[in-house]
ChimeraX commands (.cxc) that place a marker at each C-alpha (Angstrom):
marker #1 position 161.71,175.50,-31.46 radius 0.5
marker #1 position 159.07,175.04,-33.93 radius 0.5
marker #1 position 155.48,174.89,-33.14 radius 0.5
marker #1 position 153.73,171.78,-35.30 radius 0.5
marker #1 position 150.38,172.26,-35.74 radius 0.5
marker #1 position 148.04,169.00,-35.53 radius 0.5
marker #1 position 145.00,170.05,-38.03 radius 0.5
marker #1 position 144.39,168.61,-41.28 radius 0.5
marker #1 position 145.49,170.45,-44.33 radius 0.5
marker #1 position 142.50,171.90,-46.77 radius 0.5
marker #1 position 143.78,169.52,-49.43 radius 0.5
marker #1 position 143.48,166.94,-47.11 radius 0.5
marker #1 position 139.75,167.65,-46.13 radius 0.5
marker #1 position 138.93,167.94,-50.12 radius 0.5
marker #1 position 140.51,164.34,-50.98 radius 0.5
marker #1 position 138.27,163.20,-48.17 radius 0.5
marker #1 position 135.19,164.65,-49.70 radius 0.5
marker #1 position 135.75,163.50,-52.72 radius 0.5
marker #1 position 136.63,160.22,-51.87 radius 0.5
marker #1 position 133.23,160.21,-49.60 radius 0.5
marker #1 position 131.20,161.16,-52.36 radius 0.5
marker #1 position 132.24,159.11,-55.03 radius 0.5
marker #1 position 131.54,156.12,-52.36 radius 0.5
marker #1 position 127.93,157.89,-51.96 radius 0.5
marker #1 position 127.05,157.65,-55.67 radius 0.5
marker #1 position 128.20,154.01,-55.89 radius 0.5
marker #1 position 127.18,152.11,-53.38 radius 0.5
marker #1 position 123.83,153.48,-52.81 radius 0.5
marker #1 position 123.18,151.92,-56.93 radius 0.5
marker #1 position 124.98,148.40,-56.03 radius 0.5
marker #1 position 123.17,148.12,-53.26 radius 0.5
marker #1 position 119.61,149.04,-55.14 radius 0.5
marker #1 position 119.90,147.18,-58.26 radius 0.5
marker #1 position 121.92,143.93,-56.36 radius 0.5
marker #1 position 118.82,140.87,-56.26 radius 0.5
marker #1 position 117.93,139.14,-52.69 radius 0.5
marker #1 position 119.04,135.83,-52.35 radius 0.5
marker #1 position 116.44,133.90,-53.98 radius 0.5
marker #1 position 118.29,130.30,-54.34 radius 0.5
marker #1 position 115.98,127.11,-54.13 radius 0.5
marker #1 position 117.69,126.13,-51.17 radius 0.5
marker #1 position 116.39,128.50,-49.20 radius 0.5
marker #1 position 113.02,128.35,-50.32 radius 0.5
marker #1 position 113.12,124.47,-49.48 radius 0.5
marker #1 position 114.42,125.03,-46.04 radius 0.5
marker #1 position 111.27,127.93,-45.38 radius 0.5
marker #1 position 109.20,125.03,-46.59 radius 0.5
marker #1 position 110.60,122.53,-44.30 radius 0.5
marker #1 position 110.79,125.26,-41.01 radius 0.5
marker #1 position 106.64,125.56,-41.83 radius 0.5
marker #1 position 106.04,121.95,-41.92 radius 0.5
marker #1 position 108.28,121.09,-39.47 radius 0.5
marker #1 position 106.58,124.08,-37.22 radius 0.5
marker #1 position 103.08,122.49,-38.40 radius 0.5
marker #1 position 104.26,119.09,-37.11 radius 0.5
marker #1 position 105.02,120.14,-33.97 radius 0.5
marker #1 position 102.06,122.30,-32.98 radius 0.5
marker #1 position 99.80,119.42,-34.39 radius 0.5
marker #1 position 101.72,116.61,-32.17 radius 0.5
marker #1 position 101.17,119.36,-28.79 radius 0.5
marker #1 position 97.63,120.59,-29.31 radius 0.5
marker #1 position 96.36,117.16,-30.73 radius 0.5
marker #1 position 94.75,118.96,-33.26 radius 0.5
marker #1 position 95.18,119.17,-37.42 radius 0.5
marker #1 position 96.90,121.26,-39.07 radius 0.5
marker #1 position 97.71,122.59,-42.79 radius 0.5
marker #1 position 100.13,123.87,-44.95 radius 0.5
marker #1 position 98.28,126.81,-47.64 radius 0.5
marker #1 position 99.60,126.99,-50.80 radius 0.5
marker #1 position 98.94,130.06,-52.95 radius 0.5
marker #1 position 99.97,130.53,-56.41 radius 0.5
marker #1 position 99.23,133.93,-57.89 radius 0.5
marker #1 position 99.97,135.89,-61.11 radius 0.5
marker #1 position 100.34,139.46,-60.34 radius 0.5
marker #1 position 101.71,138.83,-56.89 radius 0.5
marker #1 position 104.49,136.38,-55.16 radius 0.5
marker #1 position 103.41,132.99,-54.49 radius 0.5
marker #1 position 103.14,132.27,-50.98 radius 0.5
marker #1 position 102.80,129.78,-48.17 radius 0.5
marker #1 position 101.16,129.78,-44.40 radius 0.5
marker #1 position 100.35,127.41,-41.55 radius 0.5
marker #1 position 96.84,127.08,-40.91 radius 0.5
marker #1 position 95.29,125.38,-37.75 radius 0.5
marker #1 position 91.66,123.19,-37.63 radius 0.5
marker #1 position 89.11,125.03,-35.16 radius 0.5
marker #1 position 85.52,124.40,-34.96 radius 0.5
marker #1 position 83.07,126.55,-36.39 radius 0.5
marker #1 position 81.39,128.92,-34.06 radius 0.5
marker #1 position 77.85,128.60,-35.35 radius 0.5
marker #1 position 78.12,124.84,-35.77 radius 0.5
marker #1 position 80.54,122.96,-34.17 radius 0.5
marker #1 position 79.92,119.62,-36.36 radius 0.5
marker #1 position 81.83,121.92,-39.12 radius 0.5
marker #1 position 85.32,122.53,-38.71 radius 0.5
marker #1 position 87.15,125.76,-40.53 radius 0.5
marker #1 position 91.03,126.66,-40.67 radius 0.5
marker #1 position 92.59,129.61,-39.17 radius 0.5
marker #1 position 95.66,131.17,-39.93 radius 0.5
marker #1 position 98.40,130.21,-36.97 radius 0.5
marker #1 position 100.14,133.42,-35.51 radius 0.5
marker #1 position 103.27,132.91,-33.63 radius 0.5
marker #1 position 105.15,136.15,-31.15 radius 0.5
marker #1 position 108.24,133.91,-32.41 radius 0.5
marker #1 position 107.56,132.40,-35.55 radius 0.5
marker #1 position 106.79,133.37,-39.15 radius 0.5
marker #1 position 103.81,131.13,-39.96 radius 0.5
marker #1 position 103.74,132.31,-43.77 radius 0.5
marker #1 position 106.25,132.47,-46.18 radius 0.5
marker #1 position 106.34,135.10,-49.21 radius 0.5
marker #1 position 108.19,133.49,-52.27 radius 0.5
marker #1 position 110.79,135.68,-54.13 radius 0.5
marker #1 position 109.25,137.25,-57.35 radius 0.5
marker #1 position 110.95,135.12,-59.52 radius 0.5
marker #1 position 110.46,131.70,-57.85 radius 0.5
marker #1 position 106.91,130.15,-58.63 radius 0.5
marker #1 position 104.60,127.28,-57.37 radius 0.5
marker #1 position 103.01,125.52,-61.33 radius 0.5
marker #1 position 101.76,122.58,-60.08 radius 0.5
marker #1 position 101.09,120.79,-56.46 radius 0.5
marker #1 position 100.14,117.57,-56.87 radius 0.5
marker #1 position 98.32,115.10,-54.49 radius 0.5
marker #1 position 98.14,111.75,-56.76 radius 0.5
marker #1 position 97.99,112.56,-60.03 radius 0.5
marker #1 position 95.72,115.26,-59.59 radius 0.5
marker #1 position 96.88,118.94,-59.52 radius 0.5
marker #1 position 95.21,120.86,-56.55 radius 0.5
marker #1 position 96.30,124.26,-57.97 radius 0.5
marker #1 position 93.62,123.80,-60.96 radius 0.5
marker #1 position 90.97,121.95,-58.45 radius 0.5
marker #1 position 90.25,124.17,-56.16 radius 0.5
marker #1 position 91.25,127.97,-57.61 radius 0.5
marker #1 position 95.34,128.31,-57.21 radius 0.5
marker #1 position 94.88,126.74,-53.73 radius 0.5
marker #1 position 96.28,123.71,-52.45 radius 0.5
marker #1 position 96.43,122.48,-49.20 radius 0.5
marker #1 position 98.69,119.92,-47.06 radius 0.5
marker #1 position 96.93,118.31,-44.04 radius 0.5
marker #1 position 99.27,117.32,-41.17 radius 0.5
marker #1 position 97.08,115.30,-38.23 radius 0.5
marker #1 position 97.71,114.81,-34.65 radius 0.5
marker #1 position 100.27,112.00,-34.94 radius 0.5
marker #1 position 102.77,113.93,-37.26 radius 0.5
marker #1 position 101.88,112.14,-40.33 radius 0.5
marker #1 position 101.93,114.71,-43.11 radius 0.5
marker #1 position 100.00,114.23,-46.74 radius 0.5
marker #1 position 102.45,112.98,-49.80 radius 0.5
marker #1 position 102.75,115.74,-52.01 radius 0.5
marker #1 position 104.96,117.04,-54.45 radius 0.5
marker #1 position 105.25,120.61,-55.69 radius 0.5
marker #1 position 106.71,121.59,-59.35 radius 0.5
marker #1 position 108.65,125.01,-58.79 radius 0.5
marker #1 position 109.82,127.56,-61.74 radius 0.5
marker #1 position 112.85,129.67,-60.47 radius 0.5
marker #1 position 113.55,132.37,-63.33 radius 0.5
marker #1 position 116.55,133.42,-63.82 radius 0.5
marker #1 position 117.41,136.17,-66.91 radius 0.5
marker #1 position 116.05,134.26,-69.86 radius 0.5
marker #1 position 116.85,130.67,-68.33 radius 0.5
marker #1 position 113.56,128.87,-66.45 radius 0.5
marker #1 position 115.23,125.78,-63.92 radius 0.5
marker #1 position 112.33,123.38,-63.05 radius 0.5
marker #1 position 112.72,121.38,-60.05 radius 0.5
marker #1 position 110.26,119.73,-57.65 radius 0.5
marker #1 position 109.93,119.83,-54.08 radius 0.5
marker #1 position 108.84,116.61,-53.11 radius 0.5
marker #1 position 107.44,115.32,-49.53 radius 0.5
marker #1 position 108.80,112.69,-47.19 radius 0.5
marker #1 position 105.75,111.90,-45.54 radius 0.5
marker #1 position 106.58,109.71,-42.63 radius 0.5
marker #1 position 110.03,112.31,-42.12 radius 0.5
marker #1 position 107.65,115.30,-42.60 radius 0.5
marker #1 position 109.88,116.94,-44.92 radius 0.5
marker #1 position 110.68,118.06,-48.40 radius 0.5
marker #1 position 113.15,116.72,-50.90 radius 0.5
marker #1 position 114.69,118.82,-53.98 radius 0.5
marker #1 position 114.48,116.70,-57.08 radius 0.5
marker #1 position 115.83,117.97,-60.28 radius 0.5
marker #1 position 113.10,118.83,-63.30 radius 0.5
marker #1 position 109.44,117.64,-62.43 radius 0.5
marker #1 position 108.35,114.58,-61.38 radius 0.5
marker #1 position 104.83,113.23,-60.39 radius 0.5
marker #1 position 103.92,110.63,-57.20 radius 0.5
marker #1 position 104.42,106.90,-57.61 radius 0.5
marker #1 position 100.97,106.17,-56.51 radius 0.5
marker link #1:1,2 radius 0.2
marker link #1:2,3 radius 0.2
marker link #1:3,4 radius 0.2
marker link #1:4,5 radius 0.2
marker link #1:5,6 radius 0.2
marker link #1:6,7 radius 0.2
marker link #1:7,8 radius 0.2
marker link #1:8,9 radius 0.2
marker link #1:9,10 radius 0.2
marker link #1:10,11 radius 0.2
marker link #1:11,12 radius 0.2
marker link #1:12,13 radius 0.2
marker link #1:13,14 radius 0.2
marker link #1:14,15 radius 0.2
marker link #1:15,16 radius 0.2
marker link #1:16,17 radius 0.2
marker link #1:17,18 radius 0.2
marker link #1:18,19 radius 0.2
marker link #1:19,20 radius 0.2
marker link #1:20,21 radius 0.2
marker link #1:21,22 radius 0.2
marker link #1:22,23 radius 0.2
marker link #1:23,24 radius 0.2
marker link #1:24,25 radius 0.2
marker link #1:25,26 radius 0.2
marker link #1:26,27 radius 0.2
marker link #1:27,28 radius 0.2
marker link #1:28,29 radius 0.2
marker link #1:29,30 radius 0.2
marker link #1:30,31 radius 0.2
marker link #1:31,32 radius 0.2
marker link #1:32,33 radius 0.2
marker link #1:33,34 radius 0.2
marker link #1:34,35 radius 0.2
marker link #1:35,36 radius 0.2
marker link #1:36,37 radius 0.2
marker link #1:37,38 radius 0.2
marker link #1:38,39 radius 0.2
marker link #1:39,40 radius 0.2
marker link #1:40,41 radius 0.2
marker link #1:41,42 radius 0.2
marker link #1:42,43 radius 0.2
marker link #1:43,44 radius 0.2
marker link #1:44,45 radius 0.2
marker link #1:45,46 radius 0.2
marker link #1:46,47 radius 0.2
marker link #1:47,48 radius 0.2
marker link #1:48,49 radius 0.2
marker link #1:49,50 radius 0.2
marker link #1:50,51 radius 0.2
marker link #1:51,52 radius 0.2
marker link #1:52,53 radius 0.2
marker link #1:53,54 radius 0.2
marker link #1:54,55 radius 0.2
marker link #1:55,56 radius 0.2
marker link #1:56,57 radius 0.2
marker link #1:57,58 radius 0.2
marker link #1:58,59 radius 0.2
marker link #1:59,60 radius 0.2
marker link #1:60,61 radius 0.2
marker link #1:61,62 radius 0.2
marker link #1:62,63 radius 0.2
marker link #1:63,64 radius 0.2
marker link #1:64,65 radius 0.2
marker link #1:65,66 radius 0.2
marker link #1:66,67 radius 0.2
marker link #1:67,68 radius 0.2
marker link #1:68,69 radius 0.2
marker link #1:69,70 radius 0.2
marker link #1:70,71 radius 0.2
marker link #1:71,72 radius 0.2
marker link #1:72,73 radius 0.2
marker link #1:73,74 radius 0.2
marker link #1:74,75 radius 0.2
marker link #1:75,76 radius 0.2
marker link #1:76,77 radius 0.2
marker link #1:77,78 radius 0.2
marker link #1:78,79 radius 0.2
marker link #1:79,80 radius 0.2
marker link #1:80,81 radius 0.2
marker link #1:81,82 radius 0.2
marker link #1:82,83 radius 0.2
marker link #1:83,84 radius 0.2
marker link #1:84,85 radius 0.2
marker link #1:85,86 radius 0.2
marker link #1:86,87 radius 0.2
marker link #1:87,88 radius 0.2
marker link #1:88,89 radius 0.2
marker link #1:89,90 radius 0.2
marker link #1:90,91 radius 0.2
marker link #1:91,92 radius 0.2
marker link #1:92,93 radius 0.2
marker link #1:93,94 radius 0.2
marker link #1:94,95 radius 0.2
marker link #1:95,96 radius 0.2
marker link #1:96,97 radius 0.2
marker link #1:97,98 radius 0.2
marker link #1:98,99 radius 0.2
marker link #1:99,100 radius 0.2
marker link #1:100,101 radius 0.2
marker link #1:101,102 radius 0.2
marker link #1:102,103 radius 0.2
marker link #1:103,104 radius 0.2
marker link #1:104,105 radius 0.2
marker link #1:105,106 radius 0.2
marker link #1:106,107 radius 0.2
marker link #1:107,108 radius 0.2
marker link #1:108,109 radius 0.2
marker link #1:109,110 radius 0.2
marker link #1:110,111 radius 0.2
marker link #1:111,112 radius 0.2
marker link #1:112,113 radius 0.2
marker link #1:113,114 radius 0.2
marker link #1:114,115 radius 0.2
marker link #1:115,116 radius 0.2
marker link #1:116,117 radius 0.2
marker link #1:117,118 radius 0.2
marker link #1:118,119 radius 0.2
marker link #1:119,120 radius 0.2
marker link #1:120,121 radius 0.2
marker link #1:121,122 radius 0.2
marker link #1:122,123 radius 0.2
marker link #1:123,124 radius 0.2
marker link #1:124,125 radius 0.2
marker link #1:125,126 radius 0.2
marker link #1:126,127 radius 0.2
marker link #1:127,128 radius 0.2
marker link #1:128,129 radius 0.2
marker link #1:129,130 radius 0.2
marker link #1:130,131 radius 0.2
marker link #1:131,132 radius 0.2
marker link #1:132,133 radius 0.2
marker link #1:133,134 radius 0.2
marker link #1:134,135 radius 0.2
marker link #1:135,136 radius 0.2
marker link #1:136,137 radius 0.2
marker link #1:137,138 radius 0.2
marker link #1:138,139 radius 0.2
marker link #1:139,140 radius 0.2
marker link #1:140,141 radius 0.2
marker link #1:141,142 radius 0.2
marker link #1:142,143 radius 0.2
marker link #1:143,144 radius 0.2
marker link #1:144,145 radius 0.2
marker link #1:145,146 radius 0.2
marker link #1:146,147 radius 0.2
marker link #1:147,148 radius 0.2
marker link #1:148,149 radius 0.2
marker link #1:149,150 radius 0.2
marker link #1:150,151 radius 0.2
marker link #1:151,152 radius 0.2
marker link #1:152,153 radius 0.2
marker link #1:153,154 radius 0.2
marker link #1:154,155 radius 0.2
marker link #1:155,156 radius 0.2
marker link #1:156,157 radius 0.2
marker link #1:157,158 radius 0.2
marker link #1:158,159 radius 0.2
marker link #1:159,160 radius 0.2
marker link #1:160,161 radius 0.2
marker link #1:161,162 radius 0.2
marker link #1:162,163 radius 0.2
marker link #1:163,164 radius 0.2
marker link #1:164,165 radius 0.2
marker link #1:165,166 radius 0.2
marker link #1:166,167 radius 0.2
marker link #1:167,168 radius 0.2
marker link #1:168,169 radius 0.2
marker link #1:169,170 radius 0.2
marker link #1:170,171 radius 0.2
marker link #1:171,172 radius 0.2
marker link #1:172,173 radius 0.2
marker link #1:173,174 radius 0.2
marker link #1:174,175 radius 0.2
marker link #1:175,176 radius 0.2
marker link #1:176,177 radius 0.2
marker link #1:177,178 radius 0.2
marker link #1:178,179 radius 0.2
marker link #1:179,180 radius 0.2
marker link #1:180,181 radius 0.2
marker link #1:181,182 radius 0.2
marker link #1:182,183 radius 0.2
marker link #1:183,184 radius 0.2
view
């Protein structure tokens, strides 16, 4: 009888190094140069879990609350919850505080090549008011401020322009193709 030995061959061991290390210089580069997800869609639902958090912690604590809007140049444009205290030194003042949450994300970081132009309460823009600020005020009832914000997402060499629109008695945005301003 013939003894059958159970160990790989060397030929088999090199095949399986060089199948291993052609997977090693591939899929480390796909994985690098492949872009997060940055579709509007999932911007506008960050937007809506932030206002709809907002909502909520204004209708418990009976207190107001914000939405922060930050457009930048050099860095991403971004977006927090902020919550009404009164100011220690006076408390006839009132100052906003960034919410933190052990199981929330109270501000949002927009992709690089997603961009806040324009927010718009009326027909004024708050982004050129007050500095590349702009604020949404939410009070203790759940009413939230009608605002609309015009949003670049660049893609290659194409720009889509689409505006993110509030439902103020729903509390929630809208995606609206191209920009539009309020009614009012």
């Amino acid at each position: 009888m013939r003894k059958y030995n159970s160990a790989f061959t060397l030929i088999e061991i090199i095949m399986v190094m060089v199948v291993v290390s052609i997977m090693a210089t591939i899929i480390p580069r796909w994985l690098i140069t492949k872009e997060p997800v940055t579709e509007l869609n999932t911007v506008l639902n960050e937007f809506n879990d932030l206002l709809y958090y907002a909502r909520q912690e204004a209708i418990a604590t009976q207190k107001n609350y914000r939405l922060t809007f930050k457009s930048n140049i050099t860095e991403p444009d971004f977006v927090l919850v902020e919550q009404e205290e009164k100011y220690p030194e006076d408390s006839s003042k009132k100052v906003y505080e960034q919410v933190f949450s052990s199981y929330f994300q109270t501000k949002y970081t927009l992709p690089y090549n997603i961009r806040m132009q324009a927010l718009y309460h009326g027909k004024q823009n708050e982004f050129e008011q007050n500095k590349d600020y702009a604020y949404c005020y939410i009070i203790p009832n759940g009413l939230v401020q009608p605002i609309i914000i015009h949003i670049i997402n660049k893609k290659d060499d194409q720009e889509d322009k689409v505006t993110f629109k509030i439902a103020p008695f729903l509390g929630k945005f809208e995606l609206v193709e191209n920009f539009v301003r309020l009614e009012k």
